[in-house]
N, C-alpha and C positions, 0 to 999 in steps of 0.2 A: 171502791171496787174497780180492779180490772176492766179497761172494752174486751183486751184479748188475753186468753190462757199465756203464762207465764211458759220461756222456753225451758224450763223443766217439768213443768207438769203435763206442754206438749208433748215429751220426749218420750217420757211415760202414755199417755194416752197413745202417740202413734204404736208405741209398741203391744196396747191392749186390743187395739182398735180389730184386729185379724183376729184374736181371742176369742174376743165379745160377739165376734160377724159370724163366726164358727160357730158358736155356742148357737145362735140364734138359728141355723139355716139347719143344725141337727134337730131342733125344737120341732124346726117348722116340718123338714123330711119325717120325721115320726107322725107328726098328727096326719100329713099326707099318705103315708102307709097305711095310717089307719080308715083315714076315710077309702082309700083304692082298695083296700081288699076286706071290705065292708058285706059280708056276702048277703046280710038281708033287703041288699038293694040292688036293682038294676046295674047295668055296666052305664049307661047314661047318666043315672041318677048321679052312679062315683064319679062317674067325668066330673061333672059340674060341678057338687063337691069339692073335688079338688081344683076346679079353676077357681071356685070363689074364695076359698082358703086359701090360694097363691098371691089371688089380685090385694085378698085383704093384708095380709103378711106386706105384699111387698110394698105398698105404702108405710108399712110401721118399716122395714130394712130400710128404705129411702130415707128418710125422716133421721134415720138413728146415722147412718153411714156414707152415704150418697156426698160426695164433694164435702170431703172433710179440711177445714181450713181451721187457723187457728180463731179467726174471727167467728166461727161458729162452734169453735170446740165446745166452751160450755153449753151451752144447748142439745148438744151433736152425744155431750157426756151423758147430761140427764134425759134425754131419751133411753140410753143404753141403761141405764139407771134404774127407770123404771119398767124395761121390760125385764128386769131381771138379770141381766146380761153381763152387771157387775158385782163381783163378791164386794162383803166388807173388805176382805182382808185386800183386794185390788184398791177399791175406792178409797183408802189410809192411806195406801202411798203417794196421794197427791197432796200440795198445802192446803194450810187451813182456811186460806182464802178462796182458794178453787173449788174445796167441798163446798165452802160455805153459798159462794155462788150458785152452784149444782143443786144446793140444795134447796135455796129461793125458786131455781126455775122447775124442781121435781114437785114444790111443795112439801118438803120431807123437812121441815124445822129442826131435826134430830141432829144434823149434820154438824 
């Protein structure tokens, strides 16, 4: 096994990486919309809501994207991994030793 992502699977990853972060930040803006214009609650109540829904979010964003280096690619992958953030048809075009890794750290043996 690999310490670090292969500079092709990099190459690929850097270029998902803005995909995956998109995908993620329209997830989170929706469920934000919906807690903000919540009308069976307070304007308070929605504040709060959505600050707790941001703080909580932006731990999983860090975690997944935050200082992405090849030495934490895979890890940095299977985050994105399991929040959904990557198709199959994305996830195939890396080698089989990088799924394979990705898949140890997601727990997803399928890989």
């Amino acid at each position: 096994m690999a310490r670090q992502i292969s500079e092709a699977d990099w190459r690929i990853l850097r270029r998902l990486e803005p995909i995956a972060r998109d995908r993620f930040c329209d997830r989170v803006l929706t469920e934000v919309v919906g807690r903000a214009t919540d009308a069976a609650v307070g304007s308070h109540e929605r504040y709060l809501a959505v600050y707790r829904l941001l703080e909580k979010h932006d731990r999983a964003m860090s975690g997944a994207f935050d200082d992405l280096r090849r030495s934490t690619a895979f890890l940095q992958l299977a985050r994105m991994r399991s929040l959904g953030l990557v198709t199959e048809e994305e996830f195939a075009r890396f080698s089989p030793e990088t799924r394979q890794v990705v898949a140890v750290f997601s727990g997803d043996l399928r890989a």
